[in-house]
KEZAMI-287200 format. One record per atom (N, C-alpha, C): atom name; residue in one letter; x, y, z. Coordinates in steps of 0.05 Angstrom, whole numbers. Layout:
% residues N
+------+------+--------+--------+--------+
! site ! code !      X !      Y !      Z !
+------+------+--------+--------+--------+
!   CA !    A !      X !      Y !      Z !
...
+------+------+--------+--------+--------+
% end
This chain:
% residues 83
+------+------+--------+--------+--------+
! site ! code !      X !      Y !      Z !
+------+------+--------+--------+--------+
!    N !    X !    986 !    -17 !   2702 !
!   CA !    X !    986 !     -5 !   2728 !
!    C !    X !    958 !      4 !   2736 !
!    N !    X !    959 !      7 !   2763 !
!   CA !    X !    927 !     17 !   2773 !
!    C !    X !    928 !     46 !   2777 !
!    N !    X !    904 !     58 !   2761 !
!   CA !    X !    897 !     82 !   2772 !
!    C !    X !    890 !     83 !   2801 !
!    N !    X !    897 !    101 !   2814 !
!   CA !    X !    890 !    107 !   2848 !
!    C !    X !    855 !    119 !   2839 !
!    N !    X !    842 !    118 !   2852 !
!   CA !    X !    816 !    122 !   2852 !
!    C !    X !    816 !    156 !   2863 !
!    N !    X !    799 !    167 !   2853 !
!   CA !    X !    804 !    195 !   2858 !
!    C !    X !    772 !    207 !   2871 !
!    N !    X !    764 !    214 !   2890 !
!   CA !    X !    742 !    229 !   2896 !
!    C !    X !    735 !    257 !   2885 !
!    N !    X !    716 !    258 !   2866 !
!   CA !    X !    708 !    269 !   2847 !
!    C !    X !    702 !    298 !   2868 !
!    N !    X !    701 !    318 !   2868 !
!   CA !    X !    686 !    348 !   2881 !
!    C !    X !    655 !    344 !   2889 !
!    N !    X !    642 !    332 !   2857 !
!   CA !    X !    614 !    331 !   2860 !
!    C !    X !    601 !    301 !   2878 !
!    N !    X !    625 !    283 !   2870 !
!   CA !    X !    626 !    262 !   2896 !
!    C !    X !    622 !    276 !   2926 !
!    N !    X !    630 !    286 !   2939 !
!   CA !    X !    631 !    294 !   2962 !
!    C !    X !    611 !    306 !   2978 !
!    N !    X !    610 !    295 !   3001 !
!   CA !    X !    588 !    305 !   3013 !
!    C !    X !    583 !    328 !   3032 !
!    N !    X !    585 !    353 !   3021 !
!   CA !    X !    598 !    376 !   3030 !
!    C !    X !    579 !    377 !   3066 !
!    N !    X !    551 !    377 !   3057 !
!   CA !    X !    536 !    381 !   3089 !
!    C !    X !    554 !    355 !   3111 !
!    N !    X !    563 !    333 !   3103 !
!   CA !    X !    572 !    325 !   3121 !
!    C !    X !    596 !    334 !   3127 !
!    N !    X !    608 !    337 !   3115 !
!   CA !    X !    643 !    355 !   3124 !
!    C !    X !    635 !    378 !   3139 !
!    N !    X !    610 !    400 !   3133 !
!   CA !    X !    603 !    411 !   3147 !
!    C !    X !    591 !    417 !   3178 !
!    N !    X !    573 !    386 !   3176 !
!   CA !    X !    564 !    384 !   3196 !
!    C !    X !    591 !    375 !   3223 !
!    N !    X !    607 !    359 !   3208 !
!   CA !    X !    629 !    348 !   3228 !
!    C !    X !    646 !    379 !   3237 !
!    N !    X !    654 !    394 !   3217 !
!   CA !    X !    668 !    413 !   3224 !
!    C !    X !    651 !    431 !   3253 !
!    N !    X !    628 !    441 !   3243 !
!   CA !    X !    609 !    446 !   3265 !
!    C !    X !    617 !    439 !   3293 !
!    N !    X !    625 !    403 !   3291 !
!   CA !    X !    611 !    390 !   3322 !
!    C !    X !    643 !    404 !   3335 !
!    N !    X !    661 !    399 !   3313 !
!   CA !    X !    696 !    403 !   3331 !
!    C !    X !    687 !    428 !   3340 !
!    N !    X !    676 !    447 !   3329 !
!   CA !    X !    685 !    480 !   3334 !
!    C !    X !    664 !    483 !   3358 !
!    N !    X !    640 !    478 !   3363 !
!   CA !    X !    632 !    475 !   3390 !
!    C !    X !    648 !    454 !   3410 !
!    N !    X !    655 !    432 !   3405 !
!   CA !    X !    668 !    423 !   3415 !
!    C !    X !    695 !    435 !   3435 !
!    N !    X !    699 !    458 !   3426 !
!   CA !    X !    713 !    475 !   3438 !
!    C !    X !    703 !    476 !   3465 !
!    N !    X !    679 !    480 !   3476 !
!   CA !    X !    670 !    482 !   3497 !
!    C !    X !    678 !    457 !   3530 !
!    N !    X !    682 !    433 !   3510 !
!   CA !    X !    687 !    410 !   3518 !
!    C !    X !    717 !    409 !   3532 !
!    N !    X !    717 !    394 !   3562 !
!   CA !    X !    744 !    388 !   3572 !
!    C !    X !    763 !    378 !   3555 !
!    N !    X !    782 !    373 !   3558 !
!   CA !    X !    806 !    363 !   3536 !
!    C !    X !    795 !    326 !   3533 !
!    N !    X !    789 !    314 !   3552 !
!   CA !    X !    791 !    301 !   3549 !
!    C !    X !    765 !    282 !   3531 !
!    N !    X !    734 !    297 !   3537 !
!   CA !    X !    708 !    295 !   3520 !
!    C !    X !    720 !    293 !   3487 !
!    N !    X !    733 !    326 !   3491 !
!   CA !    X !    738 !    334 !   3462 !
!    C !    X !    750 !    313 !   3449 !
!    N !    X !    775 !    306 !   3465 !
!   CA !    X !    799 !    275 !   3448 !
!    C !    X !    784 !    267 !   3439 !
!    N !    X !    767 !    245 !   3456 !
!   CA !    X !    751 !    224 !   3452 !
!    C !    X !    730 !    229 !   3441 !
!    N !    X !    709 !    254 !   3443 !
!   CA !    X !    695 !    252 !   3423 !
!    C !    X !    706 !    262 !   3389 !
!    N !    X !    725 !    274 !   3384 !
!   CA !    X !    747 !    278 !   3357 !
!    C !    X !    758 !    250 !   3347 !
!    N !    X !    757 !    225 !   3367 !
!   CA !    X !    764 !    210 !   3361 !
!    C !    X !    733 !    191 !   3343 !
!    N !    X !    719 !    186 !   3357 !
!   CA !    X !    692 !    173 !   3360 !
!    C !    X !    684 !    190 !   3333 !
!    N !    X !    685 !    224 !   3316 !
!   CA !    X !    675 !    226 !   3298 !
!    C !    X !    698 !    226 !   3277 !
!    N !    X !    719 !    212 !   3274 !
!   CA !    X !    737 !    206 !   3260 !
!    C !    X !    739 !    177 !   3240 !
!    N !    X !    714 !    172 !   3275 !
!   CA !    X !    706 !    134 !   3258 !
!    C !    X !    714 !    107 !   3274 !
!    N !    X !    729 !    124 !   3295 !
!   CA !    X !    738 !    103 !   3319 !
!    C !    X !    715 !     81 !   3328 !
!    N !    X !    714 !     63 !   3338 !
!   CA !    X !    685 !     56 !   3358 !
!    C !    X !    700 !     61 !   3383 !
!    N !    X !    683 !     56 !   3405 !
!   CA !    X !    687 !     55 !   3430 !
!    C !    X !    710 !     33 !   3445 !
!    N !    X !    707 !      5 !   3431 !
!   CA !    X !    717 !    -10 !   3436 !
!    C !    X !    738 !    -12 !   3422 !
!    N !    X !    755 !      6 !   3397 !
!   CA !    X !    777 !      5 !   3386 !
!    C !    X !    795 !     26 !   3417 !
!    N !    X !    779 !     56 !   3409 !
!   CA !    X !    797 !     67 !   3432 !
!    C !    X !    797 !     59 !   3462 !
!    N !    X !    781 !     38 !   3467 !
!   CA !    X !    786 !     25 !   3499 !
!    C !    X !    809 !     17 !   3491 !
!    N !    X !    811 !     -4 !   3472 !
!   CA !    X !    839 !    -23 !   3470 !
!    C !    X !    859 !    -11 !   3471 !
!    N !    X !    859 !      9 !   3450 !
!   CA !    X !    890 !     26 !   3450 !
!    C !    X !    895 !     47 !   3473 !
!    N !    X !    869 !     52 !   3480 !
!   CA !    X !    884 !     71 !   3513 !
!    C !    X !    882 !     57 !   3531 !
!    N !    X !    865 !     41 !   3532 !
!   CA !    X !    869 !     19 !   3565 !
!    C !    X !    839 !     44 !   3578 !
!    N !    X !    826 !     61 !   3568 !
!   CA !    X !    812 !     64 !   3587 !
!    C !    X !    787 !     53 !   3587 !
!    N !    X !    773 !     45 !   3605 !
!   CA !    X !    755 !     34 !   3608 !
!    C !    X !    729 !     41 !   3591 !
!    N !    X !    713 !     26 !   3573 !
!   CA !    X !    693 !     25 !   3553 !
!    C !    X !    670 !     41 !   3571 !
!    N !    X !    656 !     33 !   3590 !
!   CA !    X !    647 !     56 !   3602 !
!    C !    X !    653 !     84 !   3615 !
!    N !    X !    671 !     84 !   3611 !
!   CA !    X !    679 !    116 !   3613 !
!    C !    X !    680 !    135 !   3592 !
!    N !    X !    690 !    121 !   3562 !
!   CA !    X !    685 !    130 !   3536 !
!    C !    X !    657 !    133 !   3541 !
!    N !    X !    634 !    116 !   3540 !
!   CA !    X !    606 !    127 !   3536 !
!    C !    X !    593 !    145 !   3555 !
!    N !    X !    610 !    139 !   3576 !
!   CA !    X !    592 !    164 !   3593 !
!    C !    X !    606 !    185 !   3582 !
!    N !    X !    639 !    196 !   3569 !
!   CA !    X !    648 !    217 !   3558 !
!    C !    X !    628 !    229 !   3536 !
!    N !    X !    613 !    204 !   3518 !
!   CA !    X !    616 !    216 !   3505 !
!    C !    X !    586 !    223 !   3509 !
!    N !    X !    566 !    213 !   3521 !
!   CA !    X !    539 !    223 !   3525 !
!    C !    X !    544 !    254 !   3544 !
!    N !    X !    555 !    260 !   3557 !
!   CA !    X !    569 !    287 !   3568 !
!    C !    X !    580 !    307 !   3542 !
!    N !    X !    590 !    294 !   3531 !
!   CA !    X !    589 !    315 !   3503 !
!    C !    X !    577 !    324 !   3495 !
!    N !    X !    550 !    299 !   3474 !
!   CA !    X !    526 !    301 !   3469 !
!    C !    X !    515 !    324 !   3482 !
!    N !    X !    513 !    317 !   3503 !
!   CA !    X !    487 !    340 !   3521 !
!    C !    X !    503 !    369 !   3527 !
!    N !    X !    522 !    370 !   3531 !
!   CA !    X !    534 !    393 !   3526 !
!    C !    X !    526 !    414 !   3497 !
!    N !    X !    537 !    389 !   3481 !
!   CA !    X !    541 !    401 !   3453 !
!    C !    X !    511 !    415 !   3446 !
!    N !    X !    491 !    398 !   3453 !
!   CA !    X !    454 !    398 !   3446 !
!    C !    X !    452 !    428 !   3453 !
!    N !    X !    469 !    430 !   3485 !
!   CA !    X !    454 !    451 !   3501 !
!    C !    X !    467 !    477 !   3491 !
!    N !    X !    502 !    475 !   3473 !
!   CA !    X !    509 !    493 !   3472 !
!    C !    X !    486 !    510 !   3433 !
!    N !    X !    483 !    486 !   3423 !
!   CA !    X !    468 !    485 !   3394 !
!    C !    X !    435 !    501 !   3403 !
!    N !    X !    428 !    490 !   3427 !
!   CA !    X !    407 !    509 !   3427 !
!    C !    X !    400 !    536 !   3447 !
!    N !    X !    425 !    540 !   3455 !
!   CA !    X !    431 !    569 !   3459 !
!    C !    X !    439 !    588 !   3428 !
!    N !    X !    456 !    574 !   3426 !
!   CA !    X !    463 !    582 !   3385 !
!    C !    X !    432 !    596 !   3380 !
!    N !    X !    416 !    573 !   3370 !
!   CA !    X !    391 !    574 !   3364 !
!    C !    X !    369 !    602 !   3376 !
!    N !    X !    368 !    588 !   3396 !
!   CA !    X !    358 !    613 !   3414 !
!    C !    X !    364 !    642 !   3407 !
!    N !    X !    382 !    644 !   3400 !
!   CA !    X !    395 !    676 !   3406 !
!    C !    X !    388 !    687 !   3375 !
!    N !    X !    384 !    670 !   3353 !
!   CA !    X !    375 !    678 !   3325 !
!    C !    X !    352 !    695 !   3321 !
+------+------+--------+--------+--------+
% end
């Protein structure tokens, strides 16, 4: 029989789990619908998987998600700022 492969603790790349957790929790700031789609897009989606399965149009995902982006930047360097 096959052993299932197991991800070790010291395997793991804790700053990235970190950094993702980060983007959701500002992400809070974001309309419902940025947030979906960008939660989707850092999950691993591409653009062109969630066009297909929602039917919405591939340019509207990237303008969502560059509206995120710049949100998110502007909310990270207010963060910053205030240190």
């Amino acid at each position: 029989t096959e052993t299932p492969t197991t991800t070790l603790v010291s395997d793991y790349d804790i700053s990235e789990a970190i950094k993702r957790e980060e983007a959701m929790i500002m992400a809070n700031h974001l309309p419902w619908f940025d947030r979906t789609v960008l939660s989707l897009y850092l999950d691993g989606w591409s653009m062109a998987q969630i066009s297909r399965e929602s039917g919405i149009n591939v340019s509207v995902l990237y303008e969502s998600i560059s509206k995120s982006k710049n949100k998110l930047r502007y909310v990270i360097s207010k963060r910053t700022n205030q240190k």
